[in-house]
N, C-alpha and C positions, 0 to 999 in steps of 0.2 A: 504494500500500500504506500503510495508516495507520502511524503512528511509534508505538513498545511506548516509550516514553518521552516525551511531547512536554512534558513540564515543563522537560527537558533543556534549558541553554542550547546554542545552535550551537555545532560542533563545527566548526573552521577548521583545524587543520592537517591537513596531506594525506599519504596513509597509501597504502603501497606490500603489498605479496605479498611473500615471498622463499618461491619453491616449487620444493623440493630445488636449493636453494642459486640458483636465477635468481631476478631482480628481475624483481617484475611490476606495474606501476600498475592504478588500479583502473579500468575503460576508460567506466563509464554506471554509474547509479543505481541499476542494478538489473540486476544480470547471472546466469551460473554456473558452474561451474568442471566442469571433467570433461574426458574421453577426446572426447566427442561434438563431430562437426565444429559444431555449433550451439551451442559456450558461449563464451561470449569469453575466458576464459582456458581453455587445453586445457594437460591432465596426459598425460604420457605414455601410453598405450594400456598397460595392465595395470597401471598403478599407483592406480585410484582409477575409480568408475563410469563410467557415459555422461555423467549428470548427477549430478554426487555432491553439488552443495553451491550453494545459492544465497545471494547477497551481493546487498543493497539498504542505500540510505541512507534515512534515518527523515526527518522534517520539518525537526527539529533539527538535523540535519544529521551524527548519528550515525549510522556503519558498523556491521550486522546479518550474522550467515551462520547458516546453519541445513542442516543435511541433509537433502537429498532421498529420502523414502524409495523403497525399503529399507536407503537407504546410511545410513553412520553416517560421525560427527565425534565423533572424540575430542580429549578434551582432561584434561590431568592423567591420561592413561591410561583417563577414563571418558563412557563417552557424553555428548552434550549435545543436547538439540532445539533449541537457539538459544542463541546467543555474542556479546558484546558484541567490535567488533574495536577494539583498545588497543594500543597499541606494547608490543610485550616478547608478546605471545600466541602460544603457541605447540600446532599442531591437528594432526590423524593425518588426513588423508584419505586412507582406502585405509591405503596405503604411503606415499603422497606425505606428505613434512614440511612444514608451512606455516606458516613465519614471517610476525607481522606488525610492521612497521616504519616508521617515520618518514621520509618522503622526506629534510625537513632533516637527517637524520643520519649521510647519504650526502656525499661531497665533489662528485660529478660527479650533479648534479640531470636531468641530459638524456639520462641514461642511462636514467632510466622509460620502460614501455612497455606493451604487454598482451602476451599470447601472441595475439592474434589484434585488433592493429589496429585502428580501425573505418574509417579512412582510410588504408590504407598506402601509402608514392609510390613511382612509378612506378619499376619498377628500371632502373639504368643501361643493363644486358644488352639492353632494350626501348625505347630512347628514339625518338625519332622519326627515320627512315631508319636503323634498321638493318633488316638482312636476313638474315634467319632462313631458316636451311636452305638458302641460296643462291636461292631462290626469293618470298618471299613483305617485299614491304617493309614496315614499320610505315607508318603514315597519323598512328592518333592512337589514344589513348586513350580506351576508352567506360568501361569501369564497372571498378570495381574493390570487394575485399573483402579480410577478415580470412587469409583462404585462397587465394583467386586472382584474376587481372584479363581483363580484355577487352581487345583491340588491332582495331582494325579495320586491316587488313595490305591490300597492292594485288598481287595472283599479278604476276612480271615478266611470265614470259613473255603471260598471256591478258587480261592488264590489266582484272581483274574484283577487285572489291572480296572478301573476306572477313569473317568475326571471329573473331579467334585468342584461345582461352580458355588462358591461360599457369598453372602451378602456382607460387606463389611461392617463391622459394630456400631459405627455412626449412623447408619442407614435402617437399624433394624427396626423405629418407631415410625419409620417412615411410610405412612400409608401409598403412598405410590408407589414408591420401589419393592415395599412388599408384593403390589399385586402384577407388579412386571414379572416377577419373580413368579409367582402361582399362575400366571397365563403363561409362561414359559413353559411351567411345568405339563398345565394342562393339554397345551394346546399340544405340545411336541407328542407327547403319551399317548394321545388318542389316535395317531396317523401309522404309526408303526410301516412304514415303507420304507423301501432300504436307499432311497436319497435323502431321507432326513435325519438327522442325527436322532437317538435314540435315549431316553429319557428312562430311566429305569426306577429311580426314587429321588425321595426329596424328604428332606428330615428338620429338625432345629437342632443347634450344636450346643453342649453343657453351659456356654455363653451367651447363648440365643438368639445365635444368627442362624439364617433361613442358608438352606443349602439343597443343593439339586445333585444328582449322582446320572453320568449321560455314558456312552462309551467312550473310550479314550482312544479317539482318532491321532495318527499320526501321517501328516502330510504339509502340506504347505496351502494357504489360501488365497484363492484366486487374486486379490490384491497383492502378492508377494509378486505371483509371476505378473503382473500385468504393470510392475515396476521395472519390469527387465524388458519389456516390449509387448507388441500385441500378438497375438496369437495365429497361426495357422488357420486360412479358413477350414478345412477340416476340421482340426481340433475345436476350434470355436464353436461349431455348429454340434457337436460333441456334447461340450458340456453345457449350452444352450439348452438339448433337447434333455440331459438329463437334470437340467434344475426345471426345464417344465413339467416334464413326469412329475416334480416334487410338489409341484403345484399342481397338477392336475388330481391327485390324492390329496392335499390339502384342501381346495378347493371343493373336494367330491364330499370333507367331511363339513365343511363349512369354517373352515377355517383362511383367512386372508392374513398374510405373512405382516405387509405396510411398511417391510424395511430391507427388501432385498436389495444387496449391493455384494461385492466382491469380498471385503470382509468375512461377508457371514457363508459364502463359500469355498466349504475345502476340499482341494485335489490331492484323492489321496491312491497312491500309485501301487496298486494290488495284481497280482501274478494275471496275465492275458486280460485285466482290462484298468489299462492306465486311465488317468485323468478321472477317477472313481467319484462322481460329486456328494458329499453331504452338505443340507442347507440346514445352519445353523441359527441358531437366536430368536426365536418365537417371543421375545419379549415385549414385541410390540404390536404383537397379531390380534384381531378382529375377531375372537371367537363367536358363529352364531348358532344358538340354542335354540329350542324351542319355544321357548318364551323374549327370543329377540336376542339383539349381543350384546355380549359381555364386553359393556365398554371400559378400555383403558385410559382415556381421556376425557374430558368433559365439553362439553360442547364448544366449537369453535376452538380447540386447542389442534394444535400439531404434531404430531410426533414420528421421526422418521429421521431420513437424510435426502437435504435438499437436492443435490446433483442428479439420484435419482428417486423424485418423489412425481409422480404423476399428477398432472395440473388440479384436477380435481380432491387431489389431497393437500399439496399447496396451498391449493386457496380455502381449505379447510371445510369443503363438503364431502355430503354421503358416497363412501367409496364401498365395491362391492371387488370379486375377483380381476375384473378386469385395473384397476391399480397395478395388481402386481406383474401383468400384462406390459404395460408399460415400462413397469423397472426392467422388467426382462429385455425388451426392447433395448432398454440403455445400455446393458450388458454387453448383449450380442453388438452392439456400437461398439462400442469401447475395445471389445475382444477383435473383433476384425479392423479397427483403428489405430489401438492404442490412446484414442482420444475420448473422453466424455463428448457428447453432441453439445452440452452445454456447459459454458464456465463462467465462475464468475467469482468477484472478490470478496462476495458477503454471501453470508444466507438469504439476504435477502433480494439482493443481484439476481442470483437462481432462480429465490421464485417465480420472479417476474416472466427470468426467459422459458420458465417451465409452464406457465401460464399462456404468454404470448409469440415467442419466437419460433419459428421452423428452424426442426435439427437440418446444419449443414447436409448438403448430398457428398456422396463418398466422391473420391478423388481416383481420377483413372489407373491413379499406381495399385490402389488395393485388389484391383483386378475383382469388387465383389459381384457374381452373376445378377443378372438384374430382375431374378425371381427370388432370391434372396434380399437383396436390396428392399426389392419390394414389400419380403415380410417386413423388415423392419423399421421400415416408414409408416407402415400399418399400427405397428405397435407402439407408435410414438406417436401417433396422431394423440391432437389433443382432446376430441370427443370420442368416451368412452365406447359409443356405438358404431363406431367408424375403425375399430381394434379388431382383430381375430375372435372370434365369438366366445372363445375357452382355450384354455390350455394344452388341451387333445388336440384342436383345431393346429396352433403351432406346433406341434410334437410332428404332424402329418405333411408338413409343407419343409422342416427340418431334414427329416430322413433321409433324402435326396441327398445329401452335402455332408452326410456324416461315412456315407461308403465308398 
């Protein structure tokens, strides 16, 4: 992001949050503050938007925040589109108060932190051989986040490997990340197909964090390799058809994913059939019942990732399987690209061009056939009834390009 000031000399002291009285460090260069599991500092849930406010540093090395529209930042009781952040500043997010502060002005320096980590360690309750639920040992540590970690766990009795997705101790009063956590579990457990990862139990740990127990896939996820370039049309159209089989059984139970992206796909490389896809992370899925779905958001809320969220989720209306139609879409772009169809500086950049802009047409080097091409224009349309009718429908027009 270019610096609104670069004449500015560098700015060297280092500048803290105080939001509704907790101290909060400032965690990267460029983050955002809100309710939303996806900002690195999170405001309580009712006190302040999804994404209410984004904060970057300039060239100079000057601290920036600005409000996310629709949301507002007040300041001096009156809106501002952009704030210089200064010790003694003082902003309305929401409801939320947000002091800002000088670390040096604090006595105990080691007390900064974010609301959500970028590296949290490992909790004590988790360390290597403990045993969770009387059953399941810790091994080791695989990944960890601002929100929750991974333990690869060994079953006593079946002596089969795991990985136990834990809720960090911060989060466990949290009614939302609680029920991201229990629509993870639900949603993934009831599909039992073999491109979805597999959810076996879910428990609370003598600490009382919420935990899930899935199989212990080992491979690399499609974001890995799509950092190393874009893929083989063959291969692309490969694991295309096998994340829509994953939805096409999602789908068939009524369940709608609302956060597929490369992340939450892992290639995992198995004797005579490489490129093996599991779709992961149910945390944000639309589960529908008989008595209607189980919503994870509340009305007019978002939740997802903007690069590939489908216009009609963007702008925060009723999405049904065809959403995740669309991410798929962006996939297969990106895999036969190497490029997202749309980029942009902000999340909110995104939505716009998720909403109004037509994805670029491919480029004569990719060489993509023009009945392919065509699925994937299709799936990127922005009216949902102008998409492939279902995920079978793609799986069928696929096949062609995967032999």
């Amino acid at each position: 992001m270019a610096d609104l000031d670069p004449q500015m000399p560098a700015v060297t002291e280092e500048l803290e949050l105080i939001i509704d009285g907790a101290s909060r460090g400032l965690p990267s260069a460029n983050f955002f503050i809100g309710t939303d599991a996806s900002c690195a500092i999170r405001v309580r849930p009712g006190r302040s938007e999804p994404r209410h406010a984004q904060v970057w540093q300039g060239r100079s090395g000057q601290w920036w925040l600005r409000p996310v529209p629709p949301a507002q930042v007040m300041v001096g009781g009156a809106p501002t589109d952009r704030v210089k952040l200064e010790p003694g500043l003082v902003m309305a997010l929401g409801t939320a108060r947000v002091e800002v502060r000088r670390v040096a002005d604090r006595e105990a320096k080691t007390l900064v932190g974010s609301m959500a980590p970028v590296a949290p360690p490992t909790p004590l309750t988790l360390a290597k051989g403990v045993v969770i639920s009387g059953r399941y040992r810790v091994v080791e540590r695989i990944a960890g986040g601002g929100v929750g970690e991974v333990f690869r766990v060994e079953h006593l009795e079946l002596g089969k490997t795991f990985a136990l997705k834990v809720l960090r101790a911060e989060f466990t009063d949290d009614a939302e990340f609680l029920g991201r956590f229990k629509r993870e579990a639900f949603a993934a457990s009831r599909l039992g197909h073999e491109h979805i990862v597999e959810v076996t139990d879910s428990g609370t740990t003598d600490a009382g964090q919420s935990y899930l127990v899935m199989e212990d896939l080992r491979g690399e996820t499609l974001l890995s390799h799509l950092k190393r370039g874009r893929l083989e049309l063959q291969r692309a159209a490969h694991v295309a058809l096998q994340v829509a089989s994953a939805l096409e059984a999602a789908h068939g139970e009524g369940v709608i994913h609302r956060d597929l992206k490369p992340a939450n796909i892992m290639l995992l490389q198995r004797p005579r059939r490489p490129d093996f896809v599991k779709v992961l992370d149910f945390g944000a899925a639309k589960v529908l019942t008989g008595t209607g779905a189980l919503a994870l958001t509340g009305v007019g809320m978002v939740i997802g990732t903007p690069e590939y969220m489908s216009p009609e989720h963007a702008g925060g209306q009723a999405v049904d399987a065809r959403t995740d139609l669309y991410s798929l879409g962006v996939l297969l772009y990106e895999m036969l690209t190497g490029k997202r169809p749309f980029i942009g500086a902000t999340p909110t950049a995104l939505i716009v061009q998720q909403l109004s802009k037509q994805p670029p047409p491919f480029a004569p080097s990719f060489a993509v056939p023009p009945t392919l091409g065509a699925l994937v224009f299709e799936l990127l349309a922005k009216k949902p009834g102008e998409r492939p009718p279902s995920a079978g429908a793609v799986i069928e027009r696929l096949e062609p390009f995967t032999r």
